[in-house]
C-alpha positions in Angstrom: 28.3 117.5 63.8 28.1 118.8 67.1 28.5 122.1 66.9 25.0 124.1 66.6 24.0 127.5 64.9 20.4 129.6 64.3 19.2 128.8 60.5 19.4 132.4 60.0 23.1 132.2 61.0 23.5 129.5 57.9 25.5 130.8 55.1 23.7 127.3 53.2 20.5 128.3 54.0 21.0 132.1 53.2 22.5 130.9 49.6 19.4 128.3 49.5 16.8 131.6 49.9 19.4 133.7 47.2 18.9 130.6 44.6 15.5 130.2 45.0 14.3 134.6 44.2 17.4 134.9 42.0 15.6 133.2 39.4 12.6 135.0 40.2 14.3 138.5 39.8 15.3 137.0 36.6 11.9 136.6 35.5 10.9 139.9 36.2 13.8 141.5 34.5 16.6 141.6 37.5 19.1 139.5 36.8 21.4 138.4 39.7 25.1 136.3 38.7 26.6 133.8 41.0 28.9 136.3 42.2 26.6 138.4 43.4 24.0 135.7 44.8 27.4 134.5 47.1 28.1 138.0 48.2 24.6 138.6 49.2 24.8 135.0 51.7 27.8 136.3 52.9 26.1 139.9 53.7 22.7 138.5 55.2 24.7 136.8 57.5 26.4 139.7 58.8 23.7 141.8 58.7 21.3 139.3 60.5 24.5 138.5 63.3 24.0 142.5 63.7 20.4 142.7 64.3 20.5 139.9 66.6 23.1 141.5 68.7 20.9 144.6 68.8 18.1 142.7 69.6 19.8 141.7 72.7 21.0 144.4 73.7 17.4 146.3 73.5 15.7 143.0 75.1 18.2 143.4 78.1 17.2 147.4 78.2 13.5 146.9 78.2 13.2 143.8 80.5 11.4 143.9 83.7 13.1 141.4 85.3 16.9 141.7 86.6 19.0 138.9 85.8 20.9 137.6 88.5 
């Protein structure tokens, strides 16, 4: 494998986190299917791609150095 990725931009590690409260929820009375446990993966790593973008942009806003 030679290709490289943040963890947060892991679809495996975002399902990993999913399995692991889903049965937790459960537990305390909100149940989560497979279905829905893949769609949320999916969804984090959108939404976290998006922040991350934003981040960037705000970093390169604030900065008090000028990039040359």
């Amino acid at each position: 494998m030679q290709d490289s990725k943040n963890w947060y931009e892991s679809k495996t590690v975002w399902g990993g986190l999913i399995a692991v409260v889903a049965p937790l929820l459960d537990l305390a009375g909100l149940p989560i299917d497979a279905g829905l446990q893949t769609e949320l993966a999916d969804r984090m790593v959108v939404f976290i791609g998006a922040v991350g973008g934003l981040l960037a942009i705000w970093g390169r806003l604030t900065a008090n150095s000028s990039i040359r």
